[in-house]
C-alpha positions, 0 to 999 in steps of 0.5 A: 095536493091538486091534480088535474087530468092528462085530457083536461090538460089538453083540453086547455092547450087545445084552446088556447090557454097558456100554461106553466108546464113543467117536466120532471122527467129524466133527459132520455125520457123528455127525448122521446117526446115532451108537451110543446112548450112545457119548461124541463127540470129534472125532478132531482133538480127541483131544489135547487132550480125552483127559484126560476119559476114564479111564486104568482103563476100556476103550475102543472108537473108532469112525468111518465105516471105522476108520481115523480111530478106528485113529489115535485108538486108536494115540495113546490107547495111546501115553497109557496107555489101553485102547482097541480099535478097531471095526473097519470103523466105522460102515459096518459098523455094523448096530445101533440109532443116535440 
């Protein structure tokens, strides 16, 4: 499984790069904050919602500490998509959220 970091995750968006977020959270946890622009499905939701992403863009899944958005990116790969894991999710996060 590939990860990636929480700071390099930032470090992209803080230049400009458009990335293909998406938060595997529950509702409560994405109220109290999300990374600006990241897409919401629940991790519950993966099986059945995962037809709205695209097989030819990348992928990051986020939740609090990586290990939901872990299981989330294993099942996507297993779908043929490229996904990477944000490592440590959203405890590690120290960028701007909406």
């Amino acid at each position: 499984m590939k990860e990636i970091s929480a700071k390099e995750v930032q470090e992209k968006l803080e230049n400009g790069e458009e990335l293909n977020i998406v938060d595997v959270r529950e509702d409560d946890e994405v109220a109290q904050g999300i990374i600006p622009g990241a897409k919401h499905i629940r991790l519950g939701e993966i099986p059945e919602r995962h037809t709205e992403l695209d097989k030819n863009k990348q992928y990051y899944m986020v939740c609090r500490s990586g290990a939901r958005s872990g299981r989330a990116t294993e099942f996507l790969n297993e779908q043929g998509y490229d996904v990477t894991n944000m490592a440590g999710g959203m405890l590690a996060w120290e960028g701007d959220v909406e």
